[in-house]
N, C-alpha and C positions, 0 to 999 in steps of 0.2 A: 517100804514102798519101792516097786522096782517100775528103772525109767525105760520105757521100749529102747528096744534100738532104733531110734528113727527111718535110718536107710533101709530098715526093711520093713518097717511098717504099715501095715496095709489098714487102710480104712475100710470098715461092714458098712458105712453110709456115707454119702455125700449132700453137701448142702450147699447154699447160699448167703450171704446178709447185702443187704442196700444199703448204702448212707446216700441219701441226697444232702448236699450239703451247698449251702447259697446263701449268700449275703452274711456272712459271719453266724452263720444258725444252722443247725443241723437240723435233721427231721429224725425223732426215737418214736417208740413204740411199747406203752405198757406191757406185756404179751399177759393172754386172759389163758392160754392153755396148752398142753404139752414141755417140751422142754422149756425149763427156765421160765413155766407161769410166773406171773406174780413180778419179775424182772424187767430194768428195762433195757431194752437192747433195741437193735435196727428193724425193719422190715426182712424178714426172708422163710428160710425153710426147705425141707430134703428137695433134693432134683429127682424129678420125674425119669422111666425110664425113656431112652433116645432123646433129653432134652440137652440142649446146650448151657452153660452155666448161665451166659448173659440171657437166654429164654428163660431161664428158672427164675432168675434176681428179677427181669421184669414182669413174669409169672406171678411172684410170691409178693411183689409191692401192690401191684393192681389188688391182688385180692385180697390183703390185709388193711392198705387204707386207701385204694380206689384210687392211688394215683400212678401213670404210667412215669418211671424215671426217663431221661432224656441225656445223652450223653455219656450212657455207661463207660465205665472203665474200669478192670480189675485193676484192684489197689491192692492184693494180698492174700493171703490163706493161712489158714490156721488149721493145726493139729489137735484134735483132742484124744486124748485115750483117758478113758474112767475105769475106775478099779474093779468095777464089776464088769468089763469086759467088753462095753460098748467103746466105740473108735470110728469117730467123726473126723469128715475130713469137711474145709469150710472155703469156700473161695468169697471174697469180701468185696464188694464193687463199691465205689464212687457215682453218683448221678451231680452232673452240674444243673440240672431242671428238674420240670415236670412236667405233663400238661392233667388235667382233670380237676376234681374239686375232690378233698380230703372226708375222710368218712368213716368212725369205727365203725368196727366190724364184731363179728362174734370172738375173731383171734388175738385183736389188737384194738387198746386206745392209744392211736399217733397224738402225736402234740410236737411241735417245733419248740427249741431251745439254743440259747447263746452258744457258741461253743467254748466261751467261758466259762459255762455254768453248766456245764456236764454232770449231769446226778451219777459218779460213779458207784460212788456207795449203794446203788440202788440197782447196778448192775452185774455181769459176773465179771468175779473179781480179775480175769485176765486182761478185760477191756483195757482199762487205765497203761498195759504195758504198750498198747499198738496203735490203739483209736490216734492218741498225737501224731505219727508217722502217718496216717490216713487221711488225717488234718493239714499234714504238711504238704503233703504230696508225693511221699513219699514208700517207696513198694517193702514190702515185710514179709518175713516169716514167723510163725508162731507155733509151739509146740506145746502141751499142757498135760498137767495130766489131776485130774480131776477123782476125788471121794465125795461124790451126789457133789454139791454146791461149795465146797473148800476144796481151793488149789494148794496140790503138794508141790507142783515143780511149774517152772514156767523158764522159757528160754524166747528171744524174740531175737529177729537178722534183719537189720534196717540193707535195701538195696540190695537183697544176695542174689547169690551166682545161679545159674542158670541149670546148674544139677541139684537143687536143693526140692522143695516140696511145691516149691510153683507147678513141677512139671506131672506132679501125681494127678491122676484122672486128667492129663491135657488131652 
């Protein structure tokens, strides 16, 4: 397994994820299709072109489970490179609200859960290194690198410095 060299690493796609997280409960999402079907993870999905990251994270919750987040705030980014070539780049937002009424969709069944009781096993498997810094409140860097659904490498930076990957696609 060979690990990019981060600093030059250039991502072929850019994406989003949402956590609205309130009153001790998070808000996940079974995903029914494309990457990581079958997985549960947050609300989100690639950015469109000319969109902004917090237009795409509010973009990609509306239309996955119909609810608009409220109080975005980017909480972090993740790197992925997969062995077959693909290289995701991820910006990860916090919502402290909502407003609308929840609703699967063809892409997603949402459900709210404790954030005690995190189904990680049921996610991919890098979640578990970052999701508690997101929980905390706390800004992160993540870097991965992925064969389909098994992580070979993973590296995470709780609060890093301002030349790190926060700044890719700013």
């Amino acid at each position: 397994m060979e690990i990019p060299v981060w600093s030059e690493w250039v991502p072929g796609e850019r994406a989003v994820l949402c956590f609205i997280v309130r009153e001790g409960s998070i808000l996940l999402i079974e995903k029914k299709r494309g990457l990581g079907a079958g997985k549960v993870n947050g609300p989100g999905g690639r950015m469109e072109t000319g969109e902004t990251r917090e237009a795409a994270a509010r973009r990609e919750t509306e239309e996955e489970v119909g609810l608009t987040p409220l109080g975005l705030s980017e909480a972090g980014c993740l790197a992925f490179q997969f062995t077959d070539g693909y290289a995701l780049h991820c910006t990860v937002f916090r919502a402290e609200g909502y407003e609308g009424e929840m609703k699967e969709t063809e892409e997603a069944k949402p459900f709210w859960v404790s954030v005690a009781e995190i189904p990680y096993e049921r996610m991919w498997a890098d979640d578990i290194y970052w999701m508690p810094h997101l929980l905390e409140g706390r800004k992160f860097e993540g870097r991965f690198v992925f064969d389909e659904d098994r992580m070979l490498y993973h590296s995470v930076e709780v609060e890093p410095g301002v030349a790190g990957l926060i700044r890719i696609g700013a």
